[in-house]
VEXDREN-2710 file (C-alpha; in Angstrom, 1 decimal):
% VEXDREN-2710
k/r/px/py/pz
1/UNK/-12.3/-1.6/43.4
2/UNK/-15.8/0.0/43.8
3/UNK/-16.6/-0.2/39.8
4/UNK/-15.6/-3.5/40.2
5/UNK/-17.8/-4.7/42.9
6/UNK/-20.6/-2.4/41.7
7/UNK/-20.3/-4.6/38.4
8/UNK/-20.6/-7.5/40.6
9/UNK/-22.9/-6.7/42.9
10/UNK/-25.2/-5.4/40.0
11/UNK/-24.8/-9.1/38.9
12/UNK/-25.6/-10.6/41.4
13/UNK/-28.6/-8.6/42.1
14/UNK/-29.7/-8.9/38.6
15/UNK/-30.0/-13.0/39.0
16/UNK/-31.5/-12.6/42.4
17/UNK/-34.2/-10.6/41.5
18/UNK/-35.2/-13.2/38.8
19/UNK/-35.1/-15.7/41.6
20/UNK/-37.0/-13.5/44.4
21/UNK/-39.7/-12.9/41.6
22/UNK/-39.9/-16.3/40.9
23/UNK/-40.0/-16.6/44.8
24/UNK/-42.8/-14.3/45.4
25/UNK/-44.8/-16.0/42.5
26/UNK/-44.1/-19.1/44.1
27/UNK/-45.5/-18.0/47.7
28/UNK/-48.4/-16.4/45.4
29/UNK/-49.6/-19.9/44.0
30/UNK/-48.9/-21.7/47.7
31/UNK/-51.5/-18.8/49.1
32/UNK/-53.8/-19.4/46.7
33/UNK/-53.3/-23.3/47.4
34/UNK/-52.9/-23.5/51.3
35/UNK/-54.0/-20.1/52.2
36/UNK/-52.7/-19.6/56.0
37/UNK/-54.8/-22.7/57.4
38/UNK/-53.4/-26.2/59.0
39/UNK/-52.0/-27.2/55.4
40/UNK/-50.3/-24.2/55.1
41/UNK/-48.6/-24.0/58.9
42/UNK/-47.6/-27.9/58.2
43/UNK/-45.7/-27.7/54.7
44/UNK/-43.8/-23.9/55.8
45/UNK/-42.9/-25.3/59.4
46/UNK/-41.4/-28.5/57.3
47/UNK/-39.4/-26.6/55.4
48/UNK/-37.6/-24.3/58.0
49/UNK/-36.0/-27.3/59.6
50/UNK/-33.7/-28.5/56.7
51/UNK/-33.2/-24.2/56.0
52/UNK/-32.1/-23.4/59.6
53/UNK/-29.5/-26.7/58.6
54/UNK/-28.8/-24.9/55.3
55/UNK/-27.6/-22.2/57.2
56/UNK/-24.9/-24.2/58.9
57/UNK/-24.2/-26.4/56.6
58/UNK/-24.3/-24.3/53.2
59/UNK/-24.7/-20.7/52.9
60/UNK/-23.9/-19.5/56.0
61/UNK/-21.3/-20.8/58.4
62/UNK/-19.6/-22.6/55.6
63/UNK/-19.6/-20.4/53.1
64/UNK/-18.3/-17.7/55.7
65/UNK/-15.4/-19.9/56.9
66/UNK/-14.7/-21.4/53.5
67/UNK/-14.6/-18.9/51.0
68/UNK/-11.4/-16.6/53.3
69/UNK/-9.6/-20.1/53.3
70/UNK/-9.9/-20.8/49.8
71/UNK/-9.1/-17.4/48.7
72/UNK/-5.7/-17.8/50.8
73/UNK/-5.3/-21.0/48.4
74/UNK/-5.7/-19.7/45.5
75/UNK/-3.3/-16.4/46.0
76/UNK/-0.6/-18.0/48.0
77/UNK/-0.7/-21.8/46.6
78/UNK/-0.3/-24.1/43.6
79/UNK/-3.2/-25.1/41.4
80/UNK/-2.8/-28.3/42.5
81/UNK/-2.6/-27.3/46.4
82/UNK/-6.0/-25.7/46.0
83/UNK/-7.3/-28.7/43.7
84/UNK/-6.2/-30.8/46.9
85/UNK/-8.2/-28.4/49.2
86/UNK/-11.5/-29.1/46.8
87/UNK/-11.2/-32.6/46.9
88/UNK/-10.8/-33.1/50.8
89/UNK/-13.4/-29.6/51.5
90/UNK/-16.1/-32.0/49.2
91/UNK/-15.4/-35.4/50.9
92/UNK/-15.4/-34.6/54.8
93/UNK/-18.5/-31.8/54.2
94/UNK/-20.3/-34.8/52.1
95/UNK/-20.0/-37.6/54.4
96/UNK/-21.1/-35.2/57.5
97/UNK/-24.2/-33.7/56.1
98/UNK/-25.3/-37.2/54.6
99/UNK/-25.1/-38.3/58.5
100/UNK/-27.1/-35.6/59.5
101/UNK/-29.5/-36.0/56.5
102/UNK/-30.1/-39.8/57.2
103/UNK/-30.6/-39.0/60.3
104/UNK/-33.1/-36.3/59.8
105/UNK/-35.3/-38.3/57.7
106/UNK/-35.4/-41.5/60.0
107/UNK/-36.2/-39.4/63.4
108/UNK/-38.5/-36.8/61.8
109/UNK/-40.9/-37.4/64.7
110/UNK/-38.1/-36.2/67.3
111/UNK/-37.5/-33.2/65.4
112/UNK/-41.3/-32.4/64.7
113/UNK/-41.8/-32.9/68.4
114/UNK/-38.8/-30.4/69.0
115/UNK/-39.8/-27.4/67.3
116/UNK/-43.2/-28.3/67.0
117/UNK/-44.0/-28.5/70.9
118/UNK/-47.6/-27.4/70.5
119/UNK/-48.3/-29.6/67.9
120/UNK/-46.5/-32.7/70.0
121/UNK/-48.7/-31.7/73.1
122/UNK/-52.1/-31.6/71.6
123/UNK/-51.1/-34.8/69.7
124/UNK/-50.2/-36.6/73.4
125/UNK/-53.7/-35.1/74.3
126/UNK/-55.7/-36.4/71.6
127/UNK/-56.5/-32.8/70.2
128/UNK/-57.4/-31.3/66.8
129/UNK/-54.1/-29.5/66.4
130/UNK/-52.1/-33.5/67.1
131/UNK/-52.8/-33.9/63.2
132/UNK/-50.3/-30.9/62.8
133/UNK/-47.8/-32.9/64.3
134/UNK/-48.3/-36.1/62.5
135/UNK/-48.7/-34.4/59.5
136/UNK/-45.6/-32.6/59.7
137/UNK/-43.5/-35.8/60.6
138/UNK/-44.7/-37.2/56.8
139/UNK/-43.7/-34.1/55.1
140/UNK/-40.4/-33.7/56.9
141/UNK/-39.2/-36.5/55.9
142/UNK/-39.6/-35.4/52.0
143/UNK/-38.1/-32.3/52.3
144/UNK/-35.1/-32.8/55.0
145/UNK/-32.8/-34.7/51.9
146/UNK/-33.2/-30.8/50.8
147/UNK/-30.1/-30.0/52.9
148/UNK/-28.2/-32.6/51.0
149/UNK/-28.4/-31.1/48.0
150/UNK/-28.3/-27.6/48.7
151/UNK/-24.7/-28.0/51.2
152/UNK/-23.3/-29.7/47.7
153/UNK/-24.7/-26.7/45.4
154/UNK/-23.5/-23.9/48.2
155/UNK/-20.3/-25.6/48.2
156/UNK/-20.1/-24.8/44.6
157/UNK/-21.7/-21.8/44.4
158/UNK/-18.4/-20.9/47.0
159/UNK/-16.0/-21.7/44.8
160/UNK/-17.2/-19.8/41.5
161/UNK/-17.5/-16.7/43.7
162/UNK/-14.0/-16.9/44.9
163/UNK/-13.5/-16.9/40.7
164/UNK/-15.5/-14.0/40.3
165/UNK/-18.6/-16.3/38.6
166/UNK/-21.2/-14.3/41.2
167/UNK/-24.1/-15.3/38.0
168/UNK/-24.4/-19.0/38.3
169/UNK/-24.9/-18.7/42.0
170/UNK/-27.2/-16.5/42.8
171/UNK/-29.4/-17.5/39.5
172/UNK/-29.5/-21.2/40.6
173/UNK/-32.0/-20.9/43.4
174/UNK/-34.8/-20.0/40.4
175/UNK/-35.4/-24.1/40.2
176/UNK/-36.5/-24.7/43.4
177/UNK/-38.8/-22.1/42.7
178/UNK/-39.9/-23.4/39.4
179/UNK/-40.0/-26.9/41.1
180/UNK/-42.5/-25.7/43.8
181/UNK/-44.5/-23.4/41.8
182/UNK/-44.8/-26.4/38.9
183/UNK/-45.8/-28.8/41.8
184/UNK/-48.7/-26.7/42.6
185/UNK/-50.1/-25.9/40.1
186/UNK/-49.9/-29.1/38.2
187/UNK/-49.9/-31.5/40.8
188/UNK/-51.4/-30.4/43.9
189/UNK/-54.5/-29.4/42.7
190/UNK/-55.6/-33.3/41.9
191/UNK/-54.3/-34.1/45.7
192/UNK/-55.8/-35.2/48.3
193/UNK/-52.7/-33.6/50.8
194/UNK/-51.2/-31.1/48.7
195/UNK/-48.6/-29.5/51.2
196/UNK/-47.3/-33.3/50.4
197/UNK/-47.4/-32.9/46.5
198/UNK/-45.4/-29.1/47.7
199/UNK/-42.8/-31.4/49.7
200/UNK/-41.8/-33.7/46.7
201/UNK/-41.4/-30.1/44.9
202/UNK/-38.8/-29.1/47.4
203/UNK/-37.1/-32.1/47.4
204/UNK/-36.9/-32.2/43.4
205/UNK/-35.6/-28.6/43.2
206/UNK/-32.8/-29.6/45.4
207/UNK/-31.3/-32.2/43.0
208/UNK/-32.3/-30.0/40.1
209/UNK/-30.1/-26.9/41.6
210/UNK/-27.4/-29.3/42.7
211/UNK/-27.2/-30.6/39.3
212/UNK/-27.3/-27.0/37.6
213/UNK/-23.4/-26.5/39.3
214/UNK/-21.7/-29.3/37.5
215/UNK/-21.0/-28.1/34.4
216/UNK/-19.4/-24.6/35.5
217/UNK/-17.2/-26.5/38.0
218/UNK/-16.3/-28.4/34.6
219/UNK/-15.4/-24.4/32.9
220/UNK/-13.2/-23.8/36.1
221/UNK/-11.6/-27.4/36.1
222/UNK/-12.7/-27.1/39.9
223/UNK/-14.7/-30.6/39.8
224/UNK/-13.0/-32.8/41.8
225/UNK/-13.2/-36.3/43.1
226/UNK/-14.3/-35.6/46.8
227/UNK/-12.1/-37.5/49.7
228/UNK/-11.4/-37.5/53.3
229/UNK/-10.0/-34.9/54.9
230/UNK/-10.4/-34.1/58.3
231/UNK/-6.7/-33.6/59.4
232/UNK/-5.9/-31.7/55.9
233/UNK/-4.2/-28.3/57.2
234/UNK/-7.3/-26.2/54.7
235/UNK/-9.9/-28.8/56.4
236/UNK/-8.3/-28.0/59.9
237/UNK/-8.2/-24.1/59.1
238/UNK/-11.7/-24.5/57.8
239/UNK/-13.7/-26.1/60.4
240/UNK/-11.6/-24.4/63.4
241/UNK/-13.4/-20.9/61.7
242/UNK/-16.7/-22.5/61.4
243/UNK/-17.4/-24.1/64.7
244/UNK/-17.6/-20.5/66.2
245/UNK/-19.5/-19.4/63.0
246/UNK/-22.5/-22.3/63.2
247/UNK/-23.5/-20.6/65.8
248/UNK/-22.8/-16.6/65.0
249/UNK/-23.9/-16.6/61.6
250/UNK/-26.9/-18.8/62.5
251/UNK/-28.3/-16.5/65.6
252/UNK/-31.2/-15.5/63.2
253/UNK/-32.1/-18.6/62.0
254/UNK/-32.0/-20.1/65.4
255/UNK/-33.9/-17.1/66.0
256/UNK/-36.8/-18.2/63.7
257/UNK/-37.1/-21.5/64.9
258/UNK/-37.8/-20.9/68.5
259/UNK/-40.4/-18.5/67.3
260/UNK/-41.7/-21.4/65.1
261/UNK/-41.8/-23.2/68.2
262/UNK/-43.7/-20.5/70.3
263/UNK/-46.2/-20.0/67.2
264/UNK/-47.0/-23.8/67.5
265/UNK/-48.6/-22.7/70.7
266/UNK/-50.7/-19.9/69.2
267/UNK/-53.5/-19.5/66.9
268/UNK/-54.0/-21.8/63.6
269/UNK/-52.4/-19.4/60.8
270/UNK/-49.8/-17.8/63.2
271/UNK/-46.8/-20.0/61.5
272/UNK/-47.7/-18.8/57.8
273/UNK/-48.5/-15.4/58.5
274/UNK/-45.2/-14.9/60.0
275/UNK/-43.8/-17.0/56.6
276/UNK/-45.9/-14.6/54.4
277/UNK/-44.1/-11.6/56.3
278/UNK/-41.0/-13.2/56.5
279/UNK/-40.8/-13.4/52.6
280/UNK/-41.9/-10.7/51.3
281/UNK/-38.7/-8.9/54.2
282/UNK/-36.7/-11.6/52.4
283/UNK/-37.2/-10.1/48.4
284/UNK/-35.0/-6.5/49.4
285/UNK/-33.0/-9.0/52.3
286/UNK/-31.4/-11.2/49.0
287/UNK/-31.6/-8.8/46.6
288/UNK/-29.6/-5.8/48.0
289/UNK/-28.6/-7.1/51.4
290/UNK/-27.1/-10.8/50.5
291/UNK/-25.8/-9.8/47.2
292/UNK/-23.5/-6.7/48.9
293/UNK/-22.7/-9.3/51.3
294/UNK/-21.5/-11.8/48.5
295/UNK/-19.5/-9.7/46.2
296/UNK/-17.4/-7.7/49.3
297/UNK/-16.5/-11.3/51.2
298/UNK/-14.2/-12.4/49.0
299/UNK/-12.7/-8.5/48.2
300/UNK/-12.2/-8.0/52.2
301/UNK/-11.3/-11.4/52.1
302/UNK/-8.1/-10.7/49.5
303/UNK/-7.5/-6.6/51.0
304/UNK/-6.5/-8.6/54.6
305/UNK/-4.4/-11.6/52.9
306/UNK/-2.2/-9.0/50.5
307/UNK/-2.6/-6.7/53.2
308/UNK/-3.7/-3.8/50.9
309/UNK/-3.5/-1.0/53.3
310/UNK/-6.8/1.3/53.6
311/UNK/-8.6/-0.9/50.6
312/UNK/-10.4/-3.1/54.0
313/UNK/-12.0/0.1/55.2
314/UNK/-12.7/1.3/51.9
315/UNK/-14.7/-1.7/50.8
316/UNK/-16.2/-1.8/53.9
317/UNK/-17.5/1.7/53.8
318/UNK/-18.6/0.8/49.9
319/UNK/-20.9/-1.9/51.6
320/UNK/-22.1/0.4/54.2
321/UNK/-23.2/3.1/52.0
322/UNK/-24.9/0.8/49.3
323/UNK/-26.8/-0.5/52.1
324/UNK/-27.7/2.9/53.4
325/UNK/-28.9/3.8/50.1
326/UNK/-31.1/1.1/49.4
327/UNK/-31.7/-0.2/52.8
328/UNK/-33.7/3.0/54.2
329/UNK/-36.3/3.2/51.2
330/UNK/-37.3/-0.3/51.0
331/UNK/-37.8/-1.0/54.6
332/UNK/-39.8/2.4/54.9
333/UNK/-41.9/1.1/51.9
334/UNK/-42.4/-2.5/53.6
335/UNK/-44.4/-0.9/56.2
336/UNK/-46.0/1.8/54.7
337/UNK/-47.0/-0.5/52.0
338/UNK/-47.5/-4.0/54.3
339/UNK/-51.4/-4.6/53.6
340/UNK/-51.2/-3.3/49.3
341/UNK/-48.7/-6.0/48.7
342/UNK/-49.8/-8.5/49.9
343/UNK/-53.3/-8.3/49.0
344/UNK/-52.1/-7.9/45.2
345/UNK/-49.2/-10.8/45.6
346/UNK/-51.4/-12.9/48.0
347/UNK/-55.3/-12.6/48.6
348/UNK/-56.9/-15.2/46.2
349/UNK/-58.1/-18.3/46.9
350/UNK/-57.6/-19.9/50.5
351/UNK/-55.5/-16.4/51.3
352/UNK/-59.0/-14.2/52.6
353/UNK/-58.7/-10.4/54.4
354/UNK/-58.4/-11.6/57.7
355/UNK/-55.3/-13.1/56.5
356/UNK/-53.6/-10.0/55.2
357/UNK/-54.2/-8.0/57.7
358/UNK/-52.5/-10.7/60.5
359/UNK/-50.2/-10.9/58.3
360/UNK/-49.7/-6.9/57.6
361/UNK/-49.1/-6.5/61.6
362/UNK/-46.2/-8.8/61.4
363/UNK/-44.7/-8.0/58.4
364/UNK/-44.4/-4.2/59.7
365/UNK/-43.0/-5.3/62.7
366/UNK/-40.5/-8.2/60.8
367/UNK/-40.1/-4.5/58.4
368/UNK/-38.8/-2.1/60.9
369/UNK/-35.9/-4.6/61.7
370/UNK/-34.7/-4.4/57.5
371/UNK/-31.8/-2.0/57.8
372/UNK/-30.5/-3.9/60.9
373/UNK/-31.0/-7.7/58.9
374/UNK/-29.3/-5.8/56.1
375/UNK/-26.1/-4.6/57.8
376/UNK/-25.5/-7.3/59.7
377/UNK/-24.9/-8.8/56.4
378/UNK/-22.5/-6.5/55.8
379/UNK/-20.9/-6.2/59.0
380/UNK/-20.5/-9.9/59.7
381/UNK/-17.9/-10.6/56.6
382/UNK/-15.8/-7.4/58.5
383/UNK/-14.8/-10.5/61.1
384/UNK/-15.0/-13.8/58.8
385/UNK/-12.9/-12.2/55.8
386/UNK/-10.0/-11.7/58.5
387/UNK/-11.0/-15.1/59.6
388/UNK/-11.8/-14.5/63.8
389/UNK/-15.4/-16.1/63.7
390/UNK/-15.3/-16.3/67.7
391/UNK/-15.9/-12.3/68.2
392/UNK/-19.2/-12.6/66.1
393/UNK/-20.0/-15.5/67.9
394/UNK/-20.2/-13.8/71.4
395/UNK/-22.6/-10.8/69.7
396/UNK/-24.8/-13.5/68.5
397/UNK/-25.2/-15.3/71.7
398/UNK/-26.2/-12.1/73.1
399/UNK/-28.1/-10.9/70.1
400/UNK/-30.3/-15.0/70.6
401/UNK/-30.5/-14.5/74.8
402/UNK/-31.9/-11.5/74.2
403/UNK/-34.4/-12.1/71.2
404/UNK/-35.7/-15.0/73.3
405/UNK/-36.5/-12.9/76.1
406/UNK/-38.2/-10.3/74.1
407/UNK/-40.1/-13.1/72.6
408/UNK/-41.2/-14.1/76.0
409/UNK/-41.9/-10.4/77.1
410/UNK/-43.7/-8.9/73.5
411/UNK/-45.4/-13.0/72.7
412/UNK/-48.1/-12.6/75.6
413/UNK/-49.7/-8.7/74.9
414/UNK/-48.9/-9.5/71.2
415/UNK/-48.9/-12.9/70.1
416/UNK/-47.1/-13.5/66.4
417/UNK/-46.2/-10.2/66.1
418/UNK/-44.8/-9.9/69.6
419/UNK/-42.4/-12.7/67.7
420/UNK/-41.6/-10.2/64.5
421/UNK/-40.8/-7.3/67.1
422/UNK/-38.5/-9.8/69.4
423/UNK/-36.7/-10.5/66.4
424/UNK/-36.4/-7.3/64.9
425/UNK/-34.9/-5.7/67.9
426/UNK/-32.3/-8.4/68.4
427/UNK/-31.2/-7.7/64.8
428/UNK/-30.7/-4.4/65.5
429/UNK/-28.6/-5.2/69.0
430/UNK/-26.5/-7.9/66.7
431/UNK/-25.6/-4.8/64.1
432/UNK/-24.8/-2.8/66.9
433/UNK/-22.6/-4.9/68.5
434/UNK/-20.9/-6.1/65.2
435/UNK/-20.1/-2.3/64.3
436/UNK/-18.9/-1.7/67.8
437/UNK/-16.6/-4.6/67.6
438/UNK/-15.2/-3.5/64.4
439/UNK/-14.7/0.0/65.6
440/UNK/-13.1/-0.7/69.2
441/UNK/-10.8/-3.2/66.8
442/UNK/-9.6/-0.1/64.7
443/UNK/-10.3/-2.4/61.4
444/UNK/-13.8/-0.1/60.8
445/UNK/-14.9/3.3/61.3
446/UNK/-17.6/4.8/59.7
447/UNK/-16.1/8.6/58.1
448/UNK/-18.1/11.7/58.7
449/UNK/-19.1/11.9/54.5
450/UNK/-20.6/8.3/55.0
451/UNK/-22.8/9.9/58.2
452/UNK/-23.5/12.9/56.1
453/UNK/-24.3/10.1/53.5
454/UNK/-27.2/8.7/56.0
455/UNK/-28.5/11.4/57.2
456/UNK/-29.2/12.5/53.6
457/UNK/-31.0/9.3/53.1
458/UNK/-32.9/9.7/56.2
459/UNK/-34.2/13.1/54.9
460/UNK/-35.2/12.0/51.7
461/UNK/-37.3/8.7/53.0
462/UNK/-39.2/10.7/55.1
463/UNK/-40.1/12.6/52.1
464/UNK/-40.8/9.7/50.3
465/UNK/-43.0/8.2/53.5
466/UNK/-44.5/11.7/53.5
467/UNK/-45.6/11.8/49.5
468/UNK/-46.9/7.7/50.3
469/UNK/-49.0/8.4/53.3
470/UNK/-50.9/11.5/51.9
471/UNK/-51.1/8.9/48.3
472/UNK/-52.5/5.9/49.8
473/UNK/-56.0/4.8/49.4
474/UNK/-58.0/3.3/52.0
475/UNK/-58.5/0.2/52.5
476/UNK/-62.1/0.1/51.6
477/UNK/-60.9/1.5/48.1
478/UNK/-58.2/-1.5/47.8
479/UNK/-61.5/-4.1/48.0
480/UNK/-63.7/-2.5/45.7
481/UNK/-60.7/-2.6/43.2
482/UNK/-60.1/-5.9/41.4
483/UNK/-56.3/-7.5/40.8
484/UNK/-55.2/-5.4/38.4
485/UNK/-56.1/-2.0/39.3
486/UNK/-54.8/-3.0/42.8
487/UNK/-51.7/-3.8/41.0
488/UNK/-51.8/-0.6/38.8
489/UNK/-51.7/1.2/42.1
490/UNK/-49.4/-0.9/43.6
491/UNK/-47.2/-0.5/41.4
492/UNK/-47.7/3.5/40.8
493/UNK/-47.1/3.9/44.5
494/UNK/-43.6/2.1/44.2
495/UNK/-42.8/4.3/41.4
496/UNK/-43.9/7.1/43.0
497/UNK/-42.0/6.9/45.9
498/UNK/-38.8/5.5/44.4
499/UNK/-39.2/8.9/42.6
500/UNK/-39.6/10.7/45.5
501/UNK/-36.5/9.3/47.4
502/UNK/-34.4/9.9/44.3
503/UNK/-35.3/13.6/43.8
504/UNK/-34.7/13.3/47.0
505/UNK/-31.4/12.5/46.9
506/UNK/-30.4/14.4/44.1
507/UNK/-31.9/18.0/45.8
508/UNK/-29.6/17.4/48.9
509/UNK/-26.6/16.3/46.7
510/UNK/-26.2/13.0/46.6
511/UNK/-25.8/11.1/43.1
512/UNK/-26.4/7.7/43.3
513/UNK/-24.4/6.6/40.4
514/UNK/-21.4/8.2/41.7
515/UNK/-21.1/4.3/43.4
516/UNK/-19.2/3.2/40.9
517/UNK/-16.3/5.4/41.5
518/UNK/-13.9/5.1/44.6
519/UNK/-14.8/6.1/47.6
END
């Protein structure tokens, strides 16, 4: 089972990294474009609307609650049972989220106003920042048909999983980044608004990736003729797990939104240097985090419907370890590295010094929360593969109360970063309580090798920290340097210190490719 899911999670990382580099390239030619000024906050606070929906709708609560029902289907049911499922699944999910979605678009001025309260309230008053708000009303209603698009392309991106197709999935979200990234740089430039010309890129990107699915559901003969459904047993099983789950699974979206709407209060640039920070945690978040998460669902998923003894825990402990492993040295590196990246990836154009260095502060701060982001990923599918969504539920509404009061405590002294801290810490209380849930339950218990395991992996970051800190330039050295040999260091520090953790590693025992074997 663990060669197998290595395969697959090797997959699956292998077509998100394409996608995350074509991410970060794409947040490189937006900095250079909008830099972190009003354009910038406008066209990023625009797009995390439809995303937080996305969550819900798509990737998250869905996909959580769908993919343990249709694996049920397809073990214990016909062909034509599961074809059934598909068809009334794609017709009640459709009509919903194209209610929300016309909706969305028509009272774009409600929701701007929403999460945008300190745009709303200078608009009322007739000051500078009110332009935000009327700005953002235009360019939400281009991107919000996004969440159209993307519920359909999750919704098949769920069922080739469940088939062991983990590929087409996780390479699809490459076109929305080659839709934005074309958009700018062919489009925008020769615009009078081009966080606008950026919008229209969203929106095509969406139908591109939707359309991307099609022919695979073709290969699986899982393209179906969507109907209503919204007394169909599956549909009944289905949204009974996900009502719970739009909230659970959501807590850090929900999370990101209400410090959207506290940064709407703050300082011009506050919004994008928290996005800048956010994506750049995001790139190790997808590609080790996400894509664990992905492969073991629907392998915990199949251990608790054939009830295949010890094989839960030992998955579980799989996912645990690989994101002990990987988890520790990238968000070590993320901090010790914040200002070098992202004055290689992002100081150009309207992205100045000033800008990475707010933008440094909170992305060491969104940084030391990694390792918690990352095992809740893990964690989380512990509950939904055995589908109880309500338990994760009540950690979440804990894990948001609190975050929103550290946002209120840490948001005075420390303005945006105050926000990455809140956030950060509440990830690590949701882990925390996730793992504790699982343990009380008797369905997880972390072994004593797998502590051993960590403690390893503590020892040899610090080594790694230890060999970056006494490495690093200063920062006066990083300006006199041009792009590339900023880069050449960049790069040679990475190196370095992946080097450092694997030696590491290997000194105190631990062989990284032994993975692939059982646990």
């Amino acid at each position: 089972m663990s060669k197998k899911l290595l395969k697959s999670g090797m997959i699956v990382s292998a077509m998100t990294l394409i996608s995350r580099v074509l991410g970060l390239v794409r947040d490189v030619v937006v900095a250079n474009l909008l830099g972190a000024g009003t354009s910038a906050d406008v066209f990023f606070f625009a797009n995390k609307i439809p995303n937080f929906l996305r969550r819900l709708f798509a990737e998250g609560a869905f996909a959580q609650a769908f993919v343990p029902v249709l694996t049920e289907y397809q073990e214990k049911h016909t062909s034509d049972e599961t074809r059934e499922l598909l068809s009334k699944v794609a017709g009640t999910l459709g009509l919903l989220v194209t209610v929300v979605t016309l909706v969305g678009v028509i009272a774009s001025p409600v929701l701007s106003a929403l999460f945008g309260g300190g745009w709303f309230v200078a608009w009322l008053n007739n000051e500078p920042d009110g332009a935000k708000f009327e700005l953002a009303t235009v360019v939400l209603k281009i991107t919000f048909p996004y969440l159209w698009f993307i519920t359909f392309t999750a919704l098949a991106g769920s069922i080739l999983n469940t088939r062991g197709r983990f590929a087409v999935s996780a390479f699809t979200p490459v076109f929305l980044n080659v839709a934005i990234i074309a958009a700018a740089m062919f489009f925008a430039p020769t615009s009078s608004q081009p966080e606008i010309t950026l919008a229209w890129g969203v929106f095509w990107g969406g139908l591109i990736q939707f359309l991307f699915q099609i022919p695979f559901l073709l290969r699986e003969k899982a393209l179906v003729k969507p109907s209503w459904g919204w007394n169909h047993p599956g549909v009944v099983k289905i949204r009974t797990l996900m009502i719970p789950a739009l909230f659970g699974v959501s807590v850090s979206q929900i999370n990101l939104l209400f410090d959207t709407f506290i940064a709407s209060f703050l300082m011009t640039g506050s919004i994008s240097w928290l996005y800048y920070s956010d994506r750049l945690l995001e790139f190790p978040l997808g590609l080790f985090g996400i894509a664990i998460a992905t492969v073991i669902l629907p392998a915990l998923s199949r251990n608790h419907v054939n009830a295949e003894g010890d094989g839960f825990g030992k998955t579980m402990d799989w996912g645990i370890k690989a994101i002990l492993l990987l988890g520790l040295p990238a968000m070590m590196g993320l901090i010790v590295l914040a200002q070098p990246m992202l004055m290689v990836l992002f100081m150009r154009g309207a992205f100045t010094i000033n800008d990475v260095q707010m933008a440094s502060y909170s992305l060491m701060a969104y940084g030391s929360g990694l390792l918690s982001f990352m095992l809740i990923k893990v964690l989380a599918p512990g509950y939904y593969s055995r589908q109880d969504t309500k338990t994760p539920v009540r950690y979440g509404i804990i894990a948001m109360i609190t975050n929103m009061v550290f946002n209120l405590i840490f948001a005075i002294p420390f303005g945006y970063v105050g926000l990455a801290v809140a956030t950060s810490m509440s990830a690590l209380l949701n882990a925390t309580l996730l793992y504790r849930g699982l343990h009380k339950a008797g369905v997880y218990r972390i072994t004593k090798p797998t502590m051993v395991f960590f403690l390893k992996a503590v020892v040899s970051t610090a080594l790694m920290v230890v060999v970056l800190y006494y490495l690093l330039p200063s920062q006066s050295q990083w300006l006199e340097w041009g792009l590339a040999l900023r880069a050449k260091a960049l790069i040679g520090l990475i190196v370095v210190g992946a080097m450092t953790y694997l030696v590491g590693l290997l000194a105190l025992g631990i062989r990284p490719w032994s993975m692939k074997r059982g646990v």
